[in-house]
N, C-alpha and C positions, 0 to 999 in steps of 0.2 A: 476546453480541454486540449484541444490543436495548439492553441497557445503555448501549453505548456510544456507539449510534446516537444516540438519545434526549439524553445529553450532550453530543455535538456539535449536536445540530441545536437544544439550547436556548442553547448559548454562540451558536450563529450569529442565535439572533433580538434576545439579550439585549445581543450587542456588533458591530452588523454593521462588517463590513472592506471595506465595497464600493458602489459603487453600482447594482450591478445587484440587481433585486428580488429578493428574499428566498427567494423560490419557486425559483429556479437555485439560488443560493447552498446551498440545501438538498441540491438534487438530485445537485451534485457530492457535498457529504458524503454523500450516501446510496450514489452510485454508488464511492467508495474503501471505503466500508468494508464493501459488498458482495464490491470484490473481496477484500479481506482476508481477509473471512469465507469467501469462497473456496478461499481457498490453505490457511487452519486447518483445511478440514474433506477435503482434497486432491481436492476437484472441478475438478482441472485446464481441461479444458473450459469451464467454466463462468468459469473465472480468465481465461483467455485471449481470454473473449468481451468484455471489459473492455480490450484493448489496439488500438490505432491498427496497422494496417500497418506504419508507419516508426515504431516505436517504439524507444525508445531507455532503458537500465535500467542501470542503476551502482549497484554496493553494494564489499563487503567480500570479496568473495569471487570466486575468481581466474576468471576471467580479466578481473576486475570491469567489464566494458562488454559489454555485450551490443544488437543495433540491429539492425533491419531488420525482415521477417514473422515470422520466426521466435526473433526478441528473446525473447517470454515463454515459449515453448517451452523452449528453449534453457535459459534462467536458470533453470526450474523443473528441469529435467532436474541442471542442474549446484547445485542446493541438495540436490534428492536423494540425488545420488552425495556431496557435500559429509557429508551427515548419516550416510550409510551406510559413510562412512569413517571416520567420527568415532565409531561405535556410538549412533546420536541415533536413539533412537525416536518423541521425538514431536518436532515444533517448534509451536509458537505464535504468534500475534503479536496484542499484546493493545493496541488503541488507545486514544487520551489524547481529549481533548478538540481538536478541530484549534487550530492555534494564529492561522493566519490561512488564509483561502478569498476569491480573487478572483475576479469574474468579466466579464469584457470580450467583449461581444457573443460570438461561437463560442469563445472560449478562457476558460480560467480555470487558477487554481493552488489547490493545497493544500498545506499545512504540517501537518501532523499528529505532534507527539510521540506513542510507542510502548515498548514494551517487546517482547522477544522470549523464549520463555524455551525452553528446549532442556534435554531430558530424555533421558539417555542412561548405560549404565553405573553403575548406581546413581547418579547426583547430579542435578542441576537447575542449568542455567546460566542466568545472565540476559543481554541486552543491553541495555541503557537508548540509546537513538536519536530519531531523526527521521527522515520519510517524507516528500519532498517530491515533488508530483505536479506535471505541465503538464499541460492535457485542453485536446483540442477537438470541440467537439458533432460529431459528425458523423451525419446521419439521422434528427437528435431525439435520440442517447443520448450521453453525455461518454464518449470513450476516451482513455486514460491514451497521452502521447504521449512521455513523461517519468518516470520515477522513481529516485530516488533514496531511496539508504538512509543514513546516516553516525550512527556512534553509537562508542561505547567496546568494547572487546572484551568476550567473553561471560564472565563469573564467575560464583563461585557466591552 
């Protein structure tokens, strides 16, 4: 995951997307792929200390909206159950480079392509995607008030 921190946070110095200083612009990418790194290593607590109150999450997966306090709860709960129906022993999510990182005074976005890969039943599935975040500072830390998932279904 240092990896891929490291490659975001040199495309952000190398191509900025913003006019807010560089030093934010960073700090969001460090704080999504915190949470990421999060969720791959299933320190739930720790994933969830990353979300806003009204938080709001949409992906691929039913009952694909999830919002409120318990938005990240909730979603993590139902990827769970998702994978343990599916026979999915690990899941992954392995980030890209972000593609664009805004930042306007307390608010910004991320764009971040991804991959997902899911391991279950002897095979390896992929999902090739994008991650798109809304954060707003709150207390000095960005929480993710926003995420979106949208990608191609999983193959192998």
């Amino acid at each position: 995951m240092k990896h891929v921190i490291i490659l975001g946070l040199a495309a952000l110095v190398s191509a900025p997307t913003t006019a807010a200083p560089a030093a934010e612009t960073e700090k969001v990418a460090i704080s999504i792929a915190s949470f990421v790194d999060s969720v791959n290593k299933g320190d739930a607590a720790t994933a969830l200390t990353h979300f806003a109150p009204d938080a709001t999450i949409t992906e691929d997966l039913a009952p694909f909206r999830w919002h409120g306090p318990e938005a990240g709860s909730d979603w993590l709960t139902a990827m769970q159950k998702n994978g343990e129906r599916m026979g999915i022993s690990d899941i992954q999510m392995t980030l890209a480079t972000p593609t664009q990182v805004l930042v306007e005074g307390d608010r910004a976005y991320e764009a971040v392509p991804g991959v997902v890969t899911l391991t279950g039943k002897g095979q390896r599935l992929h999902e090739t995607g994008t991650l798109t975040f809304a954060l707003e500072k709150q207390k000095g830390d960005w929480k993710i008030v926003l995420l979106a998932w949208g990608g191609a279904a999983a193959a192998p």
